[in-house]
N, C-alpha and C positions, 0 to 999 in steps of 0.2 A: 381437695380443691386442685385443680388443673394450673399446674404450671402458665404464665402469660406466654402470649404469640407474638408480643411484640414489646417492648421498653422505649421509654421515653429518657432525653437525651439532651443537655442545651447545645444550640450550636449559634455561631456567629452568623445571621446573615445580612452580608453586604451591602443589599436594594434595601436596606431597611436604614441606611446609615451607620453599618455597620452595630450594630445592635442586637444584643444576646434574642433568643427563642427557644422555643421547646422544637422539637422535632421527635418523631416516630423511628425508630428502626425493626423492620416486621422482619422472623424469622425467617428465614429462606430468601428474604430478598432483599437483591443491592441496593446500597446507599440509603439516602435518607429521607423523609418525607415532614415538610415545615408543616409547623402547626397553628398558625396564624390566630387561629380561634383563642388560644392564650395572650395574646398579645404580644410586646417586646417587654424584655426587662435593661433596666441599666447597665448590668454587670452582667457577663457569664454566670460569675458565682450563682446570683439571685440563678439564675436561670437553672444551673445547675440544682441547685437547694431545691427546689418545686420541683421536677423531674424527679428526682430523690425523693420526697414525697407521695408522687402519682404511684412510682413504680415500687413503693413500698403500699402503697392501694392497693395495686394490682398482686400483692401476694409475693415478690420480686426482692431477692436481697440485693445487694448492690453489686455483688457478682455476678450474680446473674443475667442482671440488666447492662452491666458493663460487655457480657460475653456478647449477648446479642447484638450490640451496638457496634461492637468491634467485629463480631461476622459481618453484621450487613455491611461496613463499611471497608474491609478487607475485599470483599465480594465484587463491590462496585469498584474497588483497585484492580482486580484481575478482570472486570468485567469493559472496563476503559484499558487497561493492558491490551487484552483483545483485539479489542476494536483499532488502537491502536497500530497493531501487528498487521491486522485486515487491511486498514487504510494504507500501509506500504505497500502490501502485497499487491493492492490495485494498481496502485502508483507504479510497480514495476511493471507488473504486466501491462499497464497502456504501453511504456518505455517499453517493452519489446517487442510490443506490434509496432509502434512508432519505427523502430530499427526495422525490423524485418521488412516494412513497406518502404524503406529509405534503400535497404542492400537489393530488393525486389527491382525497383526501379533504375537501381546500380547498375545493375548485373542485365538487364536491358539494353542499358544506354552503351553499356560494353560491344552488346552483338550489334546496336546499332552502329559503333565507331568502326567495328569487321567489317559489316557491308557495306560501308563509305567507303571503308579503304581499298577494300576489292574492287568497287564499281571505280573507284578513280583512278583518272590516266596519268596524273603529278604525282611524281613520286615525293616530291618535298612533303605534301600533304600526311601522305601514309605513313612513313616513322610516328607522326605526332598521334594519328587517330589509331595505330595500333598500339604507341605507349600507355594513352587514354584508355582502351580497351584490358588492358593489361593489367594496370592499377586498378581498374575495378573489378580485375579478378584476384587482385591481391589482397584489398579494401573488406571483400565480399570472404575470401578465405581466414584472413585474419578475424572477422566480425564472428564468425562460425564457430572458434575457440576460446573469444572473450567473453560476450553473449549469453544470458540462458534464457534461453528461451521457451513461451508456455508449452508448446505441444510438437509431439514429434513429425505433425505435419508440417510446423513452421520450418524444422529445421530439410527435412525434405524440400519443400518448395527452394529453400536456398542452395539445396544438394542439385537438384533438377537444372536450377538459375544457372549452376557453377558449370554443371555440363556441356548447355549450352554456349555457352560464351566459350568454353573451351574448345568443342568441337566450330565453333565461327573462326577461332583465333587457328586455329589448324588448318581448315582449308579457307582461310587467309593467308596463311604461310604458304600451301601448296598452291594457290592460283599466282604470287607472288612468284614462286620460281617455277611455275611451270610457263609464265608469261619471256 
């Protein structure tokens, strides 16, 4: 006779008012499957006891059906583990496009504070739009080292951003004394 593919199992379920069951646990696969067609028992034990019976039907020592039940349910730990892990991972990666479009539009706003500062005849103005310009070359450099970012295009685009503003901040400094 063929070894069983699956072992039955009491477990507690909750929606039931917290009330023992039987459940399933099939070999190869996570977690557990209720079995409602048994009905509830009062106690775990009971619950336990008939399980121990089914799977002593099914040909099943109690080792046996104990292994199975503790794979499947090992399985569905590493298999929520996983997902888990997954669901950070997303969570970051939005957080570094989030960043990467916040230094993006940084690193912009910078070349935009360059050519105020150039086009303007007040010098009072210019100190504050080129320190403006500066701190978001600063903001945008430091972001660059703290940051991981998904792909090495992102961090390009910010390498590109950084040039930019720097080559504005330069010949804002040379129109500056060449004026």
């Amino acid at each position: 006779m063929a070894a069983a593919q699956f072992a039955y199992t009491a477990a507690t379920y909750y929606h039931a008012g917290n009330k023992a069951v039987l459940a399933t646990a099939v070999v190869g696969v996570p977690g557990l499957a209720m079995e409602p067609r048994f009905g509830t028992f009062d106690t775990w034990t009971q619950a336990n006891e008939y399980a121990e019976r089914l799977n002593g039907d099914l040909g099943l020592t109690q080792s046996q059906s104990r292994t199975i039940v503790a794979d499947a349910m090992l399985m569905a730990d590493e298999l929520i583990s996983e997902s888990q892990c997954l669901l950070q991972r997303a969570k970051e990666l939005h957080q570094s496009q989030s960043v990467l479009e916040f230094l993006l539009a940084q690193l912009e706003l910078g070349v935009t504070f360059c050519h105020l500062a150039c086009s303007t005849r007040i010098d009072i103005g210019k100190g504050r739009l080129l320190r403006n310009a500066r701190r978001s070359l600063y903001n945008a450099v430091i972001a660059l080292g703290k940051f991981e970012f998904s792909m090495d295009d992102d961090v390009d685009q910010i390498k590109a951003g950084i040039e930019r503003l720097q080559n504005a901040l330069e010949e804002c400094t040379r129109h500056k004394l060449d004026t």
